[in-house]
N, CA, C and O atoms as a MOPAC input file, in Angstrom:
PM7 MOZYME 1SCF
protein

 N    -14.77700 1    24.02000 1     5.51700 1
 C    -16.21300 1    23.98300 1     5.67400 1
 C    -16.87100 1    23.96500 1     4.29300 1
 O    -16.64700 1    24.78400 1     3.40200 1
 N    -17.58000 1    23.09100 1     4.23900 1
 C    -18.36100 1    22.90200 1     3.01600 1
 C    -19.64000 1    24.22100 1     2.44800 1
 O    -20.62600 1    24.49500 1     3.13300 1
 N    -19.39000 1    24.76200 1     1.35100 1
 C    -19.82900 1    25.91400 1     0.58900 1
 C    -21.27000 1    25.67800 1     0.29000 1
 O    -21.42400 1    24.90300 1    -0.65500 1
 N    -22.44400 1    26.15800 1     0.86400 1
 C    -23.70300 1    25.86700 1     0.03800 1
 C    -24.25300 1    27.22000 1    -0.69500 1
 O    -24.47500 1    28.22600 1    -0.02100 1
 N    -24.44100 1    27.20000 1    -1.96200 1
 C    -24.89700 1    28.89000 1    -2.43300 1
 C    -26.01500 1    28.25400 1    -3.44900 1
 O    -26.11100 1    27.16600 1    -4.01600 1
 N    -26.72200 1    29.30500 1    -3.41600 1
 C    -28.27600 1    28.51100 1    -4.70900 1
 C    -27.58100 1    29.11100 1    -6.39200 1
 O    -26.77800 1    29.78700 1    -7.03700 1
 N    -28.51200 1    28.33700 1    -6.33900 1
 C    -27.74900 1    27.74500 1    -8.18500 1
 C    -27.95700 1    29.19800 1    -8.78600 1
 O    -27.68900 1    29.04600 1    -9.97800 1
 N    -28.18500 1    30.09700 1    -8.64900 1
 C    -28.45700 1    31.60200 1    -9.55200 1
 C    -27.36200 1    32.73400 1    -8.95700 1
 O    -27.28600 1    33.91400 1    -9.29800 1
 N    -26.52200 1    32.01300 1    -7.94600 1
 C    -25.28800 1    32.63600 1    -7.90100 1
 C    -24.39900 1    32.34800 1    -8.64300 1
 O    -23.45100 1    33.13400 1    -8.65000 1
 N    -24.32900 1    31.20200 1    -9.50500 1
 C    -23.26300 1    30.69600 1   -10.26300 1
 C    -23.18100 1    31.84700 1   -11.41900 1
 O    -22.09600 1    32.34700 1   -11.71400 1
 N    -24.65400 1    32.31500 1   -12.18400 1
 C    -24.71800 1    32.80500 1   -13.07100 1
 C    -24.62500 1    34.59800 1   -12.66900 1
 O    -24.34100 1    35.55700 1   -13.38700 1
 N    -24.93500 1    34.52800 1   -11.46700 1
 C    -24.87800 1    35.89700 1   -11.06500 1
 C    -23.66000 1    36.59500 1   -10.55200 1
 O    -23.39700 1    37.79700 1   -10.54000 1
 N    -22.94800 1    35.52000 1   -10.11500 1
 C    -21.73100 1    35.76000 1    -9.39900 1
 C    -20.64500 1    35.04500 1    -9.69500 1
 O    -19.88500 1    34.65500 1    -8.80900 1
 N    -20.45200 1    34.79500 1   -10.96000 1
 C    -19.31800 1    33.22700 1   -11.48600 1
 C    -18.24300 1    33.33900 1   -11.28300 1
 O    -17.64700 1    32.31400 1   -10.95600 1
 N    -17.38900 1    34.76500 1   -11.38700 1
 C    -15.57500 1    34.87600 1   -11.05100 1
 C    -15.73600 1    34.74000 1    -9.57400 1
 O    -14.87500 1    33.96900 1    -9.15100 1
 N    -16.74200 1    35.32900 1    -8.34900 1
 C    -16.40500 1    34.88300 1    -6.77900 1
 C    -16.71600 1    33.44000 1    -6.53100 1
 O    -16.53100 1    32.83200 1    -5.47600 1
 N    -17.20600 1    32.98300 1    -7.63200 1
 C    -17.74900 1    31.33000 1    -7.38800 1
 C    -16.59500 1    30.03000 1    -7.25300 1
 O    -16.23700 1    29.17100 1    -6.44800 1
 N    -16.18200 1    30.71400 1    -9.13100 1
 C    -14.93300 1    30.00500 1    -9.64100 1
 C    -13.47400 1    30.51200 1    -8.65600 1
 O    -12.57200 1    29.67800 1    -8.73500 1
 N    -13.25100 1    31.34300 1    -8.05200 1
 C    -12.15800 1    31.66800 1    -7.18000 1
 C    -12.54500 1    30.91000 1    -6.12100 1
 O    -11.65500 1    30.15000 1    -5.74200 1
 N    -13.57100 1    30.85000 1    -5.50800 1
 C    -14.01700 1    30.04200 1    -4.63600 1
 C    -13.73900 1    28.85200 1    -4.22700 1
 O    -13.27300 1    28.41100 1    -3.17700 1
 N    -14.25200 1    28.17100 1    -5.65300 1
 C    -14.42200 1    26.52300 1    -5.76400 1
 C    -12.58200 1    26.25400 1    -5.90800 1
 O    -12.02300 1    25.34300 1    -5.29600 1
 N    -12.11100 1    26.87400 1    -6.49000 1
 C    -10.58300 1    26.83700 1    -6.86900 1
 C     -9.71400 1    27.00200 1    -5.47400 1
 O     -9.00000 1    26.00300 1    -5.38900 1
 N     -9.51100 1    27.83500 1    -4.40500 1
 C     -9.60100 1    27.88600 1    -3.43700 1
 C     -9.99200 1    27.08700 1    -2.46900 1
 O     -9.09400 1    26.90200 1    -1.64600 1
 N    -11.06900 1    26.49000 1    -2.22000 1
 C    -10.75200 1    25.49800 1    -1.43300 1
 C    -11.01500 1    24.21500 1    -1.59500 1
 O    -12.01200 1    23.99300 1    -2.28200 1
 N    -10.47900 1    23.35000 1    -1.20900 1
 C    -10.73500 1    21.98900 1    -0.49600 1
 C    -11.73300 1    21.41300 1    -0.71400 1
 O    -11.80700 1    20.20700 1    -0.94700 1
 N    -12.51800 1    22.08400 1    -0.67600 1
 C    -14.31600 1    20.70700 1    -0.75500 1
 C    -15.38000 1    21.87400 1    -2.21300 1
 O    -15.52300 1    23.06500 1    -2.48900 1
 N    -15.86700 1    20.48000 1    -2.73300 1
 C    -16.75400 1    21.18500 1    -3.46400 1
 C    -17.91900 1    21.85100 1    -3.39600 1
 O    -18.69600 1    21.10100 1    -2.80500 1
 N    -18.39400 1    22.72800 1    -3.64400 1
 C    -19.61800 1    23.31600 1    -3.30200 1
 C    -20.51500 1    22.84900 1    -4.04600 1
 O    -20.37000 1    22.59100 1    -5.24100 1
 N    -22.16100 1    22.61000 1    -2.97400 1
 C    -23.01600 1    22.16300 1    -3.25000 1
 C    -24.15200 1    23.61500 1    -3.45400 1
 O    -24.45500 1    24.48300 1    -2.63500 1
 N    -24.64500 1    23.39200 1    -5.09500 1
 C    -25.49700 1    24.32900 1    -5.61200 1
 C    -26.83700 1    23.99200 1    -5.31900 1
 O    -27.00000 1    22.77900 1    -5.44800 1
 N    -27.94500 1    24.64300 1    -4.94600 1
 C    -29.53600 1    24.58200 1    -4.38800 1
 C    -30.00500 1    25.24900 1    -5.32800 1
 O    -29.49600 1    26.30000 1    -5.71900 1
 N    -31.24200 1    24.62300 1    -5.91100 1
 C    -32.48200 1    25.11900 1    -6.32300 1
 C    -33.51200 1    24.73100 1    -5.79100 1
 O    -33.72300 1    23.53300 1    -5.60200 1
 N    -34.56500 1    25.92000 1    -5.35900 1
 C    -35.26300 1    26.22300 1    -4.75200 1
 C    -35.55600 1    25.19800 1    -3.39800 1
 O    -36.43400 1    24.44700 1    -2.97100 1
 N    -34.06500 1    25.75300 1    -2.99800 1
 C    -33.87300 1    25.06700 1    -1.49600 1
 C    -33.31500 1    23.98600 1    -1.18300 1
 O    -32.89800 1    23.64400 1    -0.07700 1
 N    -33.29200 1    23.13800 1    -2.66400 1
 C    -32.57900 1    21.93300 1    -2.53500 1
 C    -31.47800 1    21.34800 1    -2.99900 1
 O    -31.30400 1    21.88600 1    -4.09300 1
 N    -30.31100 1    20.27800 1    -2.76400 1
 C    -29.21700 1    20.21400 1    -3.22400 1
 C    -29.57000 1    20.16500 1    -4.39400 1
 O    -30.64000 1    19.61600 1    -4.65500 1
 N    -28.72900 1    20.75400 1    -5.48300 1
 C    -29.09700 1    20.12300 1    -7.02500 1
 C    -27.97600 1    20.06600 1    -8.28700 1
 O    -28.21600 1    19.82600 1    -9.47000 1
 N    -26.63400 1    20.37500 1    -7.63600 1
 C    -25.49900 1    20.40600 1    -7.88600 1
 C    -24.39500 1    20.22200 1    -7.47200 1
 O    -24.32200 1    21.19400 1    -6.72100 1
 N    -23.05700 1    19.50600 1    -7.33100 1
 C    -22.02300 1    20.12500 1    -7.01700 1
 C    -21.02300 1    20.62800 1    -7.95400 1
 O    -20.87700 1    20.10400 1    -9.05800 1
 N    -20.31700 1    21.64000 1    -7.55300 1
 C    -19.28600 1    21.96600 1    -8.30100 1
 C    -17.96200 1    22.06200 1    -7.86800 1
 O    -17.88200 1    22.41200 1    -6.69100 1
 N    -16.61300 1    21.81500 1    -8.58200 1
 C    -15.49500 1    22.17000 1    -8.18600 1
 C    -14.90800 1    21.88500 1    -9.10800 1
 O    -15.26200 1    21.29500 1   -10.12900 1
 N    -13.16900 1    22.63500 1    -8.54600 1
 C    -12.13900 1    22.65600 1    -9.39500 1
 C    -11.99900 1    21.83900 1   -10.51300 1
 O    -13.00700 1    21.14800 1   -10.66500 1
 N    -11.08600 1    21.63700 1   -11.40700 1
 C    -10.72300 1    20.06200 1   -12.27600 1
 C     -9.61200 1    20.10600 1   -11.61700 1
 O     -8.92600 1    19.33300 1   -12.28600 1
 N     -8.88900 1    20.50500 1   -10.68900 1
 C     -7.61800 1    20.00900 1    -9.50500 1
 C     -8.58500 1    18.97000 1    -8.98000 1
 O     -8.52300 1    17.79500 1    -9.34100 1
 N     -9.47900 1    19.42400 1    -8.12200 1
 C    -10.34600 1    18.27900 1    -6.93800 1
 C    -10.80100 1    17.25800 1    -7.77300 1
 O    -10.84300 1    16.09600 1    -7.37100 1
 N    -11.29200 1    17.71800 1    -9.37000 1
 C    -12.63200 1    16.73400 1    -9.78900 1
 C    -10.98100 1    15.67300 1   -10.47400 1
 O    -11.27300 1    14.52100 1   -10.79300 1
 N     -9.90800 1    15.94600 1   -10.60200 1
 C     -8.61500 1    14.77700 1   -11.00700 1
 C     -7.87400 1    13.87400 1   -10.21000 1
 O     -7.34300 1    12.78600 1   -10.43000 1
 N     -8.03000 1    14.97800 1    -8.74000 1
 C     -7.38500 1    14.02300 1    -7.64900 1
 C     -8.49700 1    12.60400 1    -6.98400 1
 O     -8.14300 1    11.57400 1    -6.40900 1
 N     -9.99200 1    13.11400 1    -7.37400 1
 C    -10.65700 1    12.45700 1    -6.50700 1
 C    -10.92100 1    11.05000 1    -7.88000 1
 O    -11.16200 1     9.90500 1    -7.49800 1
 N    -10.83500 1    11.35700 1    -9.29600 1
 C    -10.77200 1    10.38400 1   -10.38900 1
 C     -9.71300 1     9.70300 1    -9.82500 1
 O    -10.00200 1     8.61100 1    -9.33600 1
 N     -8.08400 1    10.20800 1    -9.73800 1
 C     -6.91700 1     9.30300 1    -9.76200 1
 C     -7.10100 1     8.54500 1    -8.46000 1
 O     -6.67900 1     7.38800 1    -8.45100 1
 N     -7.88800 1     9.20600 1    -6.93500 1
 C     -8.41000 1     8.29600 1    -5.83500 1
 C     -8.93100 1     7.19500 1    -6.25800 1
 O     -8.42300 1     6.07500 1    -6.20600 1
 N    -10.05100 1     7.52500 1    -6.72500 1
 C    -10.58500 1     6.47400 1    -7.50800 1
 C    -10.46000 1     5.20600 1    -8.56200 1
 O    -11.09900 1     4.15400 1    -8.54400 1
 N     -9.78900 1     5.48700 1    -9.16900 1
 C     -9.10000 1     4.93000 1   -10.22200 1
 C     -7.97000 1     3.96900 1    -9.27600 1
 O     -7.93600 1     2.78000 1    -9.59200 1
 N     -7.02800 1     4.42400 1    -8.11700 1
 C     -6.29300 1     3.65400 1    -7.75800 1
 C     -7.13600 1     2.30700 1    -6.67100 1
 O     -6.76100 1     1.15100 1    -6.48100 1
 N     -8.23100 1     2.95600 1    -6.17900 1
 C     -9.00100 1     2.25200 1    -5.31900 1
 C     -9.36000 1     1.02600 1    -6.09800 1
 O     -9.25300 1    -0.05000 1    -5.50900 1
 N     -9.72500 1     1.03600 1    -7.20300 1
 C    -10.36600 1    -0.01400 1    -7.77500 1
 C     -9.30300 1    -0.82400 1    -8.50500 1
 O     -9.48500 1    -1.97300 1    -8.90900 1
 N     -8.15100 1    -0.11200 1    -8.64400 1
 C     -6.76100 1    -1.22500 1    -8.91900 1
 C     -6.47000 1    -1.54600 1    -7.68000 1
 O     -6.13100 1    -2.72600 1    -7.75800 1
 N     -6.36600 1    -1.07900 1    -6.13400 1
 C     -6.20200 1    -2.20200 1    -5.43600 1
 C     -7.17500 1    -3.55300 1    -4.48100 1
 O     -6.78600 1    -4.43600 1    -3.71700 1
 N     -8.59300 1    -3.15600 1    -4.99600 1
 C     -9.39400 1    -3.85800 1    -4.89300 1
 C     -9.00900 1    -4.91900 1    -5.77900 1
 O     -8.47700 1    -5.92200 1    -5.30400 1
 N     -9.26300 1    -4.79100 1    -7.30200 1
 C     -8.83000 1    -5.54100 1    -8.48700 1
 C     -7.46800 1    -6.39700 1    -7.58800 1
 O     -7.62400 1    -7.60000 1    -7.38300 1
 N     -6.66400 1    -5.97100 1    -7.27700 1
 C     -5.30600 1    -6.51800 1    -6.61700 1
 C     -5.35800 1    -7.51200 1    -5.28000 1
 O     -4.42700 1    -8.20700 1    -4.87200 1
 N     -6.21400 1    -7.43900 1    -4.91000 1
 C     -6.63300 1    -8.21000 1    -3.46800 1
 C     -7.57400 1    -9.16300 1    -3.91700 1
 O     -7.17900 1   -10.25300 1    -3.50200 1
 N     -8.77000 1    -9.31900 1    -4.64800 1
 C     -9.25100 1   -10.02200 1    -5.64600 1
 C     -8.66400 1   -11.62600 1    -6.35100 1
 O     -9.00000 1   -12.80800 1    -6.29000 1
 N     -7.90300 1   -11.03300 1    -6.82900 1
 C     -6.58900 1   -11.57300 1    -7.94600 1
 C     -6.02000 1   -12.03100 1    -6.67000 1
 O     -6.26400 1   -13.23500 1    -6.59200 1
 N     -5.15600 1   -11.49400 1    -5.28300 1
 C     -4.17600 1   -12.32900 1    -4.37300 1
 C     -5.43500 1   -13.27200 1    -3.40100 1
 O     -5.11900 1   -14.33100 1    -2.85800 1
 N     -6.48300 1   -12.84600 1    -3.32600 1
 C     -7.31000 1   -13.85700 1    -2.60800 1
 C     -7.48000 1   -15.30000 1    -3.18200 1
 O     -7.61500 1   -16.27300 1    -2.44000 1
 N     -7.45700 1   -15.44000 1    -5.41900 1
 C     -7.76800 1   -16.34200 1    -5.88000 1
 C     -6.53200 1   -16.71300 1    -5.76800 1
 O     -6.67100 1   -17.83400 1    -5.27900 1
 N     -5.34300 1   -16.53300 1    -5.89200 1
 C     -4.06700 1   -17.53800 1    -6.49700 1
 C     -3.18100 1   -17.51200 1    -5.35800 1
 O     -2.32800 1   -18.38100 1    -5.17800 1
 N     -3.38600 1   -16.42400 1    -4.49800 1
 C     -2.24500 1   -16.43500 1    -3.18200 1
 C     -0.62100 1   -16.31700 1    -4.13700 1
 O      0.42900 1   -16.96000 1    -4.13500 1
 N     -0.97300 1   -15.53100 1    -4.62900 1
 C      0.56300 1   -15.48800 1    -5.86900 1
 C      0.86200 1   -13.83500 1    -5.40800 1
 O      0.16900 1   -12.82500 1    -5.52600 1
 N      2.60600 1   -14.13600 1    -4.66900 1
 C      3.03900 1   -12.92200 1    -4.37100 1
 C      4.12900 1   -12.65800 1    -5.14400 1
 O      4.49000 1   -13.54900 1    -5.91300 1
 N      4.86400 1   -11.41500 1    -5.10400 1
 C      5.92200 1   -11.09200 1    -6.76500 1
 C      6.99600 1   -10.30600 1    -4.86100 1
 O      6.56500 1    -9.89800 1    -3.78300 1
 N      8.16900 1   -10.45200 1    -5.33900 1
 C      9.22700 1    -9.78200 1    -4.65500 1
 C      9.42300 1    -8.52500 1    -5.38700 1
 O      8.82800 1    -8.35000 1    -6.45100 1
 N     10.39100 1    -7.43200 1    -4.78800 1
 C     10.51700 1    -6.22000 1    -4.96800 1
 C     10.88700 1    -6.33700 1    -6.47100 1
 O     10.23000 1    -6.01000 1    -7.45900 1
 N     12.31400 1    -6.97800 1    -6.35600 1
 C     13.25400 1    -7.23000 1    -7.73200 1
 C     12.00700 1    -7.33300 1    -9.00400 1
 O     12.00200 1    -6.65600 1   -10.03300 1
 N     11.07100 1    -8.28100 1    -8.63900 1
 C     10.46000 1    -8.94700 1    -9.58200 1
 C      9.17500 1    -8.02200 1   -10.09900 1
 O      8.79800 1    -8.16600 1   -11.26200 1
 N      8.48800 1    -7.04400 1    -9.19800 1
 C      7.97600 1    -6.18600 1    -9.25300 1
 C      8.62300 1    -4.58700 1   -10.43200 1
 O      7.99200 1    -3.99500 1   -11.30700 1
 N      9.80800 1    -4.39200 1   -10.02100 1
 C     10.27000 1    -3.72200 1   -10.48400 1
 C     10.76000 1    -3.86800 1   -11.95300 1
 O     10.63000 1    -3.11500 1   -12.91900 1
 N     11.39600 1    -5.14100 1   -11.80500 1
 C     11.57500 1    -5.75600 1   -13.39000 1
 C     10.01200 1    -5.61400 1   -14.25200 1
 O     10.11300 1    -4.68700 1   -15.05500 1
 N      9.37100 1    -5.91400 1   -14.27800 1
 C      8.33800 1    -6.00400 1   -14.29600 1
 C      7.16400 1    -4.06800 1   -14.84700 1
 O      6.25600 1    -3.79900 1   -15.63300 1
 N      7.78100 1    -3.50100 1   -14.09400 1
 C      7.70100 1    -2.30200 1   -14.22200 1
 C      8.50300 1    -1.68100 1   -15.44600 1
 O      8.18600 1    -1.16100 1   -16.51500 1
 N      9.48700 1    -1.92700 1   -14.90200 1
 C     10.69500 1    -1.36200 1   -16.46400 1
 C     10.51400 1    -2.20600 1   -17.42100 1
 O     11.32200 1    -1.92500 1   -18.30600 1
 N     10.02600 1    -2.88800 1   -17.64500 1
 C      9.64500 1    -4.11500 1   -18.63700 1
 C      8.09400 1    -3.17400 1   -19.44900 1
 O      8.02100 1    -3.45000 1   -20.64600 1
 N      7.34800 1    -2.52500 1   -19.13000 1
 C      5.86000 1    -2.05200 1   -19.11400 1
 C      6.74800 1    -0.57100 1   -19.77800 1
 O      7.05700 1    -0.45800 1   -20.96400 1
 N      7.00600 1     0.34200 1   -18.82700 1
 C      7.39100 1     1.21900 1   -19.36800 1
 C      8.48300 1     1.64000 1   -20.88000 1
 O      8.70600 1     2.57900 1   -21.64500 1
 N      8.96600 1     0.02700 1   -20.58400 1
 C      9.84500 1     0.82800 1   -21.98600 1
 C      9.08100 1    -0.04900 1   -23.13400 1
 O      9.88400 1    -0.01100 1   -24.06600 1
 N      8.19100 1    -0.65800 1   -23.47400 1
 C      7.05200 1    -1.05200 1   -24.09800 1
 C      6.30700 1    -0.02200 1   -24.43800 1
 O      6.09000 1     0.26300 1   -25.61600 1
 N      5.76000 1     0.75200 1   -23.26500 1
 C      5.07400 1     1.90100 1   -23.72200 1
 C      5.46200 1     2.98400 1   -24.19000 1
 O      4.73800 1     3.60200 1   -24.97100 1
 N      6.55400 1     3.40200 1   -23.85600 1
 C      7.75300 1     4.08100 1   -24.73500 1
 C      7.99800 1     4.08200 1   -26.21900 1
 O      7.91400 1     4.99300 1   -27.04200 1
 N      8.33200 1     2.78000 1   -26.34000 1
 C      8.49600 1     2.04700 1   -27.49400 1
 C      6.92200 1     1.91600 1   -28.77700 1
 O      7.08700 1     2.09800 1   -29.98400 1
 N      6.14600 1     1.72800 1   -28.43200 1
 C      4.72100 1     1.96000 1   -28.94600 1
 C      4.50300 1     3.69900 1   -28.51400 1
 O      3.98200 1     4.34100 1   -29.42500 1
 N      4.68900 1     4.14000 1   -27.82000 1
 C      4.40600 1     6.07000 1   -28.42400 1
 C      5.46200 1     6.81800 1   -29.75100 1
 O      5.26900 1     7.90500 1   -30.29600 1
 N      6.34400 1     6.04500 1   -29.96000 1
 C      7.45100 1     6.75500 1   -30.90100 1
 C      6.76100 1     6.57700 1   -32.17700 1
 O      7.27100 1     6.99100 1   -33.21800 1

């Protein structure tokens, strides 16, 4: 269930806030004077919902790209392809 508390609990009450927001699942939405005017949560939630994100728009980007060329890659070729990237990037961090 989604958390609503007004924004002068954060400052009044910050370790039951931060255990809070850390604890569960959905972020809580902060009110001033009655109205939404914040949310807050974890950096667990605020990384999973970036890396959601972040993958959403690589497979948009990916459907995009197969709508213009109709160009499909097999497993083998995928994978080659992969180990080909990684030991590049490997190779450029040393």
């Amino acid at each position: 269930m989604q958390s609503i508390r007004p924004i002068s609990d954060l400052r009044n009450n910050y370790a039951e806030i931060s255990q809070t927001v850390k604890e569960s699942s959905e972020p809580m939405i902060l009110t001033k004077n009655g109205y939404a005017d914040m949310v807050l949560m974890s950096i667990e939630q605020f990384e999973a919902r970036e890396y959601k994100n972040e993958m959403h728009k690589k497979i948009l980007a990916s459907e995009a790209q197969f709508q213009k060329t109709r160009k499909t890659y097999t497993v083998a070729e995928v994978t080659e392809r992969m180990i080909a990237n990684i030991k590049k990037r490997d190779t450029a961090n040393v």
